[in-house]
C-alpha positions as CSV (number, residue, x, y, z in Angstrom):
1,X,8.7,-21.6,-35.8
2,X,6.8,-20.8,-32.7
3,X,8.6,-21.6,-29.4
4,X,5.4,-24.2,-28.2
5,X,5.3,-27.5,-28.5
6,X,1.5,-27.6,-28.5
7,X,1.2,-24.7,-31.4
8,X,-1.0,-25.1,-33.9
9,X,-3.0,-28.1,-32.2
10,X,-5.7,-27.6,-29.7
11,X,-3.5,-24.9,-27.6
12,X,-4.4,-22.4,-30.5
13,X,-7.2,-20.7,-28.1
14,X,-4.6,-20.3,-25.2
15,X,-1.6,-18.3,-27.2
16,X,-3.5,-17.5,-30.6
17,X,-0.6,-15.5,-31.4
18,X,2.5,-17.0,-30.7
19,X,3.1,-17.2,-34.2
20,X,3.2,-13.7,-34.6
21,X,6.1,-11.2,-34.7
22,X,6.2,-9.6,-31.5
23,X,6.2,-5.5,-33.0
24,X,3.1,-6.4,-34.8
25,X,1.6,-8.2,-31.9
26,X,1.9,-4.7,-30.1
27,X,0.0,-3.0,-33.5
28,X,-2.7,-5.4,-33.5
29,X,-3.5,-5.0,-30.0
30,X,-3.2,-0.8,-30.2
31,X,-5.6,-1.8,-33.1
32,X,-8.0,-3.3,-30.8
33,X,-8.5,-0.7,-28.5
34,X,-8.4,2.2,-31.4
35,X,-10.9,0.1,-32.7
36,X,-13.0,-0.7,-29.7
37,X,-13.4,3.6,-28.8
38,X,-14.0,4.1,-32.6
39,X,-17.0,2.8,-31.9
40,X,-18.4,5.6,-30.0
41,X,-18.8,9.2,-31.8
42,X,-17.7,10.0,-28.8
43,X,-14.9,9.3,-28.0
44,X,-13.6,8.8,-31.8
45,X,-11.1,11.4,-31.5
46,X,-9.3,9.8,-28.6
47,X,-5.0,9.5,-29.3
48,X,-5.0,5.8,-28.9
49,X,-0.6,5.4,-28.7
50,X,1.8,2.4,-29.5
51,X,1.5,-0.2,-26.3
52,X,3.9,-0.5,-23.9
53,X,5.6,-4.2,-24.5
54,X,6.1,-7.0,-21.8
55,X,9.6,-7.2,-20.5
56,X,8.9,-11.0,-20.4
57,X,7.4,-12.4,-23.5
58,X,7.9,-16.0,-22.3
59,X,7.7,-17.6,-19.2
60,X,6.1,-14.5,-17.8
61,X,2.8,-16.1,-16.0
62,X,3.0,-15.9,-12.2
63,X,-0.7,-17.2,-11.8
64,X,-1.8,-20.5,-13.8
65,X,-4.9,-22.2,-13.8
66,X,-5.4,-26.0,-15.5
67,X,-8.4,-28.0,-16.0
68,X,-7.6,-31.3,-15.2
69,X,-9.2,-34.6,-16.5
70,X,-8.3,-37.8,-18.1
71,X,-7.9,-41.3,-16.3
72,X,-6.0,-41.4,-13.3
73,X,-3.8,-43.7,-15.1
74,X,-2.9,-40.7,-18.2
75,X,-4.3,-37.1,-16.8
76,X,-3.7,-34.3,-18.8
77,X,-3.5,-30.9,-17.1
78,X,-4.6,-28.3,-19.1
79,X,-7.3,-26.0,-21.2
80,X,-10.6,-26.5,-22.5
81,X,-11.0,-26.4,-26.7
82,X,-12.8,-23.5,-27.7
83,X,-16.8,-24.6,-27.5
84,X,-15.9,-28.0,-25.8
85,X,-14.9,-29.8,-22.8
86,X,-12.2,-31.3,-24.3
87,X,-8.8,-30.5,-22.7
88,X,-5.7,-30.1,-24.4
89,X,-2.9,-31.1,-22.7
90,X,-0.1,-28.0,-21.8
91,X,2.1,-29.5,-19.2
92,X,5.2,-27.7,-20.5
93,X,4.2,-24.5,-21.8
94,X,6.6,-21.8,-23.0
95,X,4.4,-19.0,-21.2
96,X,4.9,-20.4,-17.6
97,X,7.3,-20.3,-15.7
98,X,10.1,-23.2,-15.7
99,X,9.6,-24.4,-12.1
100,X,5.4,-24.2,-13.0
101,X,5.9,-26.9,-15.6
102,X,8.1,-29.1,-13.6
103,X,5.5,-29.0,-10.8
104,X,2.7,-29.7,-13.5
105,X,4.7,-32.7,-14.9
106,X,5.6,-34.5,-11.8
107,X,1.7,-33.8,-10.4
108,X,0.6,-35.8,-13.1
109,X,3.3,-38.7,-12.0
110,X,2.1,-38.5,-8.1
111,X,-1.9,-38.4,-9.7
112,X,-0.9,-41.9,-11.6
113,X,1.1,-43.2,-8.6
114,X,-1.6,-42.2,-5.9
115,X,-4.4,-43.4,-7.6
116,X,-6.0,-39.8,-7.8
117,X,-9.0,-39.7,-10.3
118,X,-9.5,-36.6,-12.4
119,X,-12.8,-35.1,-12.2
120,X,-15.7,-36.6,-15.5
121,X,-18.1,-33.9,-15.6
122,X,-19.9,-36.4,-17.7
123,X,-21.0,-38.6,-15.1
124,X,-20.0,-36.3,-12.1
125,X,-17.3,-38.4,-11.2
126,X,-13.6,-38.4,-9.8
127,X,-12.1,-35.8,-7.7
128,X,-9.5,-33.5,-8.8
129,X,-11.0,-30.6,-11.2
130,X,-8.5,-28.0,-11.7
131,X,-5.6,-26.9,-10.5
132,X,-4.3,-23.4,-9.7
133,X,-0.7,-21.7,-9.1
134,X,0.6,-19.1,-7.9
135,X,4.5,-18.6,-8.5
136,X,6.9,-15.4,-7.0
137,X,9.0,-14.2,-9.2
138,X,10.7,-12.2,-6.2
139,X,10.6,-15.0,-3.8
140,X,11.0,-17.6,-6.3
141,X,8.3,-20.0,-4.4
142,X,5.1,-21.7,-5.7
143,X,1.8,-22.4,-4.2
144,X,-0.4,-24.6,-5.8
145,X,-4.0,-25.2,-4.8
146,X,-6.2,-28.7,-5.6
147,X,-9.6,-27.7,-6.4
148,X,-11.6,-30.9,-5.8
149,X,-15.5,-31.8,-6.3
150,X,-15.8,-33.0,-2.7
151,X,-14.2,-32.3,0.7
152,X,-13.3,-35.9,1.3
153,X,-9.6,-36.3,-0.9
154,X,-8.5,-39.2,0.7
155,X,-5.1,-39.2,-1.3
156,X,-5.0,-35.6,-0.7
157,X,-2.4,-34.8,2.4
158,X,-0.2,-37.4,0.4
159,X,-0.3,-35.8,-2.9
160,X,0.9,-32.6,-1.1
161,X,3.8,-34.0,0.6
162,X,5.2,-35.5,-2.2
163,X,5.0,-32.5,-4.1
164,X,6.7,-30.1,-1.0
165,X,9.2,-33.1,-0.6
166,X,10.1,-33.2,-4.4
167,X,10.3,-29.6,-4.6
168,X,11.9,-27.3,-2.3
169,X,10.5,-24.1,-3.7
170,X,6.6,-25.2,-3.0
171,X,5.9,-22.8,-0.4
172,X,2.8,-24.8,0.5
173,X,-0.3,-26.7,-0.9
174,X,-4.1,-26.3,-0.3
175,X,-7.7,-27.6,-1.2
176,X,-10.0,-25.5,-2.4
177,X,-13.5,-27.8,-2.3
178,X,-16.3,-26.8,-5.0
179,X,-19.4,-29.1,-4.7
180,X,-20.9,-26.9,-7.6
181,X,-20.9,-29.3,-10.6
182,X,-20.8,-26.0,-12.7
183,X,-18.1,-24.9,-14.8
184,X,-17.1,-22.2,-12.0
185,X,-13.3,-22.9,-10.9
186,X,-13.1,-21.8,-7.2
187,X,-15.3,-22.8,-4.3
188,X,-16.1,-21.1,-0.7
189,X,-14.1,-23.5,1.1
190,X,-10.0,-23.9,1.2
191,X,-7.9,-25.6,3.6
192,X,-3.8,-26.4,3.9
193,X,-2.7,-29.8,3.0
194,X,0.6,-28.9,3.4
195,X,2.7,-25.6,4.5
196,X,1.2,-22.3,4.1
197,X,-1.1,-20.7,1.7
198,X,0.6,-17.5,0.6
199,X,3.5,-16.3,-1.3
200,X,5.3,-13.0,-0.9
201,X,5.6,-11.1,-4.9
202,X,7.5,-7.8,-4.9
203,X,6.1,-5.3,-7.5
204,X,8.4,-1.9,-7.8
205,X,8.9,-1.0,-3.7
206,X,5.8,-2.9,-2.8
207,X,5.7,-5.9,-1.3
208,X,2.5,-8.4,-2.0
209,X,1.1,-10.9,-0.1
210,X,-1.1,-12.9,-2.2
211,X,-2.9,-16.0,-0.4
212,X,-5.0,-18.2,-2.0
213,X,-8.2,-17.4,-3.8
214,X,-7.3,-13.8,-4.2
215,X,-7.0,-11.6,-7.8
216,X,-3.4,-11.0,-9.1
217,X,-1.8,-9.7,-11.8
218,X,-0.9,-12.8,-14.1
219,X,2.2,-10.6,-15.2
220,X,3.8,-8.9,-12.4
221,X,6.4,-7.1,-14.5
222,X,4.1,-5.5,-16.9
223,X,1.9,-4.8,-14.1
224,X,4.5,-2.6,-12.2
225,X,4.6,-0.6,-15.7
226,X,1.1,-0.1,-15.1
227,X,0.9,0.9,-11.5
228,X,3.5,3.3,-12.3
229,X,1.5,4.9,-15.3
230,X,-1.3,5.2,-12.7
231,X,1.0,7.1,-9.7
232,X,2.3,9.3,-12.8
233,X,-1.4,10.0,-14.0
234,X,-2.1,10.9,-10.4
235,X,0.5,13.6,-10.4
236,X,-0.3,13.8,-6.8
237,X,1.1,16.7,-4.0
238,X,0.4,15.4,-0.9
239,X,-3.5,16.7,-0.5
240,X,-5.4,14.8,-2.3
241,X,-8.1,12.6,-1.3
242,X,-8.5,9.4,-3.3
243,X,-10.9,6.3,-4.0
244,X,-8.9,3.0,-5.2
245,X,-12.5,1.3,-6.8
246,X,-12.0,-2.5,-6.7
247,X,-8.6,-2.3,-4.7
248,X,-8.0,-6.2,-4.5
249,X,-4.9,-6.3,-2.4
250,X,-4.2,-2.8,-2.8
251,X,-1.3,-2.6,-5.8
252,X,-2.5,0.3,-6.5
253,X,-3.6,2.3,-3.0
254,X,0.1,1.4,-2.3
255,X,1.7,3.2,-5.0
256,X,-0.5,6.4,-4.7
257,X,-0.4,6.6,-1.0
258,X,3.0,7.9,-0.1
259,X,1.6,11.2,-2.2
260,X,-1.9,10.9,-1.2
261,X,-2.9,12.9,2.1
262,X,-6.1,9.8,2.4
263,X,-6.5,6.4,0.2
264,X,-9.9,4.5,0.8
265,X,-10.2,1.3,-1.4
266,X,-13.0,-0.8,-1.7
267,X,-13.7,-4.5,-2.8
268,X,-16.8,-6.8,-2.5
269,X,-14.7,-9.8,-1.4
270,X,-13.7,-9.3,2.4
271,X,-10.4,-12.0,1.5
272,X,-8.9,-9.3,-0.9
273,X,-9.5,-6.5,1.6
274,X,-8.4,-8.2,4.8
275,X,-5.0,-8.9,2.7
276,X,-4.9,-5.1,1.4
277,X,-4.8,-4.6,5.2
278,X,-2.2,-6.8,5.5
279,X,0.0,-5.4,2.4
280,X,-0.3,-1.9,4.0
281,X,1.0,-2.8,7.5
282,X,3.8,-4.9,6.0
283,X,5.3,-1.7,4.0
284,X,4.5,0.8,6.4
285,X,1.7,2.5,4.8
286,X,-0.5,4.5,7.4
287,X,-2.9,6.4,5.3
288,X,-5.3,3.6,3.5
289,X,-9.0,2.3,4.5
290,X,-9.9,-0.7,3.1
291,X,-13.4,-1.5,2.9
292,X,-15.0,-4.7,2.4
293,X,-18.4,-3.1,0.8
294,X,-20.7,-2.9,-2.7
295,X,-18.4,-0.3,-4.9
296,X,-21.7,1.8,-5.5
297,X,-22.7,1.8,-1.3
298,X,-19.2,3.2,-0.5
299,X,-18.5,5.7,-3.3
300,X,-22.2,6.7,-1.7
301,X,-20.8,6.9,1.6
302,X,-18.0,8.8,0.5
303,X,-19.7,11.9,-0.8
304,X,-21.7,11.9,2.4
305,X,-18.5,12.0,5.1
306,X,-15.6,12.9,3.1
307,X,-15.0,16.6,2.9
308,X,-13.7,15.5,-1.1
309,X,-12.5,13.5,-3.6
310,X,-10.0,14.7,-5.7
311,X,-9.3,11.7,-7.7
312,X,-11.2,8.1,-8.0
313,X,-9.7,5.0,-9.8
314,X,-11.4,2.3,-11.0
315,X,-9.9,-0.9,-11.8
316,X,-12.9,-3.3,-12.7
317,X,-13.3,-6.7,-13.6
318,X,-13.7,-7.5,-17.4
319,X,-17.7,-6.9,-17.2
320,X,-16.8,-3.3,-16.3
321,X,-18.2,-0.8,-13.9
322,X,-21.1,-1.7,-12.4
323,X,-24.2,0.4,-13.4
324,X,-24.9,1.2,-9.8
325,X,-21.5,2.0,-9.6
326,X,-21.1,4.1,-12.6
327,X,-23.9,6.1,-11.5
328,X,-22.8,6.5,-7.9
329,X,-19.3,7.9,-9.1
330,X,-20.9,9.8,-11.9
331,X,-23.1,11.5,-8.5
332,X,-19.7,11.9,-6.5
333,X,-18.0,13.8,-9.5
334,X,-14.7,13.8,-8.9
335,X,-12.5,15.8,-11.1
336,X,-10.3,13.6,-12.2
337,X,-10.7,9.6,-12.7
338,X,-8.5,7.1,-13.7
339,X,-10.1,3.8,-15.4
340,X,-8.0,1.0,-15.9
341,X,-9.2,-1.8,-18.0
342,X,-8.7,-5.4,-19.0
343,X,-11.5,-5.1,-22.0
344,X,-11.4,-2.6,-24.1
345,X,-15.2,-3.2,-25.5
346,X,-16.5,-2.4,-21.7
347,X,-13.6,0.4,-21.4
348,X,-15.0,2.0,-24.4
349,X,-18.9,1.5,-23.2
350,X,-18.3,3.3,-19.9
351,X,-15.8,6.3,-21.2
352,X,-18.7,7.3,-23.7
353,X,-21.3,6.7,-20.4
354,X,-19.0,9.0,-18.5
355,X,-18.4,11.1,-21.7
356,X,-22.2,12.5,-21.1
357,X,-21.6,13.7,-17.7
358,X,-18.7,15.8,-19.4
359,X,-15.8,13.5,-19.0
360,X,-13.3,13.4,-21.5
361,X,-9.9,10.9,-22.0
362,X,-7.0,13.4,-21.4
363,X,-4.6,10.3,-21.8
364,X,-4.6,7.0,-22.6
365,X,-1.9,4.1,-22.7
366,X,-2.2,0.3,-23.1
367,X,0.4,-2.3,-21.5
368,X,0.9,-6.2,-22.6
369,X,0.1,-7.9,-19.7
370,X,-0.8,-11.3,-21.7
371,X,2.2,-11.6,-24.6
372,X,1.1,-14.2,-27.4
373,X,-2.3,-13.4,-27.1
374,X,-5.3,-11.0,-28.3
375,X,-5.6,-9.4,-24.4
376,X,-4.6,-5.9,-23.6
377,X,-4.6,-4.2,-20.7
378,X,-5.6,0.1,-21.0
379,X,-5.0,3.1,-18.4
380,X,-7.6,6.2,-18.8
381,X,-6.9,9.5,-17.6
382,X,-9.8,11.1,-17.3
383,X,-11.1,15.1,-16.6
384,X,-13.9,17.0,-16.6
């Protein structure tokens, strides 16, 4: 029997495979992505190998977002039914972390205590919509963020001493206010209601500070395997120039600078890149630039001041490269790239776009960043 008390109602659509023998979870997802290039004449002849498992195959998410609705008197805290806004309960789920599910359980206590009412998107009512957390598996300390429909949270500052008193590892607890009655999670505006809004996760030698509202790696083990694939791809001496494409916090500038003789990354959200900064100070790394900028303006830039690039690395959202992007890298023409992916259908789609400008996939590897479910994560080596 599956280890999940919620498997095989509603919570199907969050852990589809939790059923599933781990070794052929691993298969299926190879499948996928064999699958997904086999689609393209292209790039049909591409060694797609076994995929590198999750050290963790339980309790291994370090970020966890809930929708959360129902009464104020019975909230449930939880996902949305595939093609619905119904919410399945998944206050104790085997795929977060142990202290995540207590903090979930006794939330829902201080929401019924307090008075707190749960967000109706039916009538645009309520206040509490979702809520996200971030836990450290290196410093062992959670921060949770309240994402509310309006600034005004009267109950708020309460709610998040009573969670900091009740649990000593809550690093802090903030508001994040989204007046958007959408079906977009995060708003523009956060603020502390209680302690700070960061924790520190260590991943390899590198340590992360992640605050609110920035991308992280749901699975920081598996992610480390990754990184290092990338540093190893790299097979770096020392001289080479390189572009870290939607660097978020810099994971990976970090592990390719100590070999690199420059690193410029680049993300569109100044949050991410102010942090990246911050990452770099804090582990003594000297030779990044971080760039809060369009991908496709700076790669332009780039080929204008730079005397080279020896190697770019891409690590886009799931939507994949930007077309502006994929053409302004496709002009800079580095020799070597480095894609890494989180959707193999858009992986595949821009290795055959790159394929034309006489790219090809020297090596390829996929990690499980997401046990229990249908996601894959893929690295791309790829020369010209």
């Amino acid at each position: 029997m599956p280890p999940c008390p919620h498997f095989p109602g509603g919570c199907r659509a969050g852990c589809a495979w939790i059923d599933v023998p781990y070794p052929e979870q691993l298969e299926r997802k190879r499948k996928i992505v064999a699958d997904a290039l086999g689609a393209y004449p292209s790039l049909r002849g591409t060694e797609v190998p076994a995929v590198v498992g999750s050290t963790r195959r339980l309790g291994y998410r370090a970020r966890v977002k809930l929708v959360v609705r129902g009464g104020s008197a019975a909230p449930v805290a939880g996902l949305y039914l595939p093609a619905s806004h119904r919410v399945v309960d998944i206050s104790s789920c085997p795929v977060h972390p142990e202290p995540v599910n207590r903090v979930v359980e006794y939330l829902k206590k201080e929401i019924r205590r307090l008075g707190v009412a749960p967000y109706d998107e039916r009538d645009d009512s309520g206040e509490l919509r979702y809520v996200d957390i971030r836990y450290s598996f290196f410093s062992r300390e959670v921060v949770l963020t309240l994402v509310t429909r309006h600034a005004n949270f009267p109950r708020g500052t309460e709610l998040a001493r009573a969670l900091k008193r009740r649990f000593g590892f809550i690093a802090g607890v903030a508001q994040n206010i989204n007046e958007d009655p959408g079906n977009v999670i995060w708003g523009e505006r956060t603020r502390s209601l209680a302690g700070r809004d960061t924790v520190i996760e260590r991943i390899g030698e590198w340590k992360l500070r992640l605050p609110v509202g920035v991308f992280s790696q749901a699975n920081p083990l598996t992610a480390r395997k990754l990184y290092e694939k990338v540093r190893d791809l790299a097979a770096l001496n020392g001289n080479q120039m390189v572009m870290d494409i939607y660097c978020g916090v810099g994971p990976i500038a970090l592990h390719l600078a100590p070999a690199a003789e420059l690193v410029w990354g680049i993300d569109d959200s100044a949050l991410a890149v102010a942090t990246a900064k911050q990452n770099a100070r804090m582990n003594g790394i000297a030779n990044c630039r971080f760039f809060a900028a369009k991908a496709a303006e700076k790669i332009a830039e780039a080929a204008r001041v730079l005397p080279r690039v020896d190697l770019a690395v891409v690590n886009p959202p799931r939507k994949g490269l930007q077309p502006d992007a994929a053409a302004a890298l496709l002009e800079l023409g580095p020799p070597r790239m480095i894609y890494v992916s989180c959707n193999p259908e858009t992986l595949a789609r821009d290795l055959d776009k790159v394929a034309e400008s006489g790219y090809r996939a020297a090596v390829l590897q996929s990690f499980d960043m997401f046990p229990q479910t249908d996601q894959v994560e893929t690295v791309a080596l790829l020369v010209r």
